[in-house]
C-alpha atoms as one frame of an Amber mdcrd trajectory, in Angstrom:
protein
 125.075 -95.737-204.473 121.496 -93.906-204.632 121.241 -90.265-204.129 119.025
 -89.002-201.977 117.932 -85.852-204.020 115.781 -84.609-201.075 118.483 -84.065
-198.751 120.261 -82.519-201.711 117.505 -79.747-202.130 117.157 -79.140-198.622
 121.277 -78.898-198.634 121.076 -76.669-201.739 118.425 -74.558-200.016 120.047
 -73.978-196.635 123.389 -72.810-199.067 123.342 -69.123-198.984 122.541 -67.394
-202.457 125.648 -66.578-204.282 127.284 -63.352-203.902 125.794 -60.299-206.225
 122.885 -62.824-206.943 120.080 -60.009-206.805 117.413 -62.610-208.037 115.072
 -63.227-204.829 113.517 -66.553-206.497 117.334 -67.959-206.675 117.752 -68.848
-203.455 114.700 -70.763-203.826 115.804 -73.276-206.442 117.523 -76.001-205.753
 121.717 -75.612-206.765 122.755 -77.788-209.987 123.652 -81.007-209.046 126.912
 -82.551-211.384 128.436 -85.703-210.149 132.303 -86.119-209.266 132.504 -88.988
-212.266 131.468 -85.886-214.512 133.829 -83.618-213.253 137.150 -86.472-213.083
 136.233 -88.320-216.402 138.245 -90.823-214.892 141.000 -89.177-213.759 141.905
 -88.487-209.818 142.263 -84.904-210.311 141.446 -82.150-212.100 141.925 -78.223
-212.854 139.318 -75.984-212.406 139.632 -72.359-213.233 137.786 -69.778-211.275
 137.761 -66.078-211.309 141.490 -65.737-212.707 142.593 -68.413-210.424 143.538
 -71.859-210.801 142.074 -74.875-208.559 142.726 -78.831-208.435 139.850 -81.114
-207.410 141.101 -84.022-206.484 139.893 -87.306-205.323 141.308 -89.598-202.574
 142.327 -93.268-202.111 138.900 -93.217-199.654 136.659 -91.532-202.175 136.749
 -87.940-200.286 137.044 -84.947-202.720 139.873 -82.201-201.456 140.253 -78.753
-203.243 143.004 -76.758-202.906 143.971 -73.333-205.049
């Protein structure tokens, strides 16, 4: 499957800035773009750890990502 990096910029642009992000010119480049095969390595889940807390990615039978805390 082709990705349309286009839509993903214009996606990545309408995201709001992150929170505390002071940097005006941020919300003007595009968001970093990683794709689920990096993230599994395979697997159908896996943990991600986030500001103390701990979160599974996890990918379904129909190819849908779910994240849960």
């Amino acid at each position: 499957m082709q990705t349309n990096l286009t839509s993903i910029n214009a996606i990545s642009r309408a995201m709001p800035a992150a929170a505390g992000s002071n940097d005006a010119a941020a919300s003007d480049r595009p968001a970093a773009l990683v794709e689920s095969t990096e993230l599994l390595r395979g697997n159908k889940a896996v943990g991600i750890l986030h500001n103390g807390s701990l979160y599974r990615l996890q990918a379904t039978k129909l190819g849908k990502l779910i994240l849960t805390k």
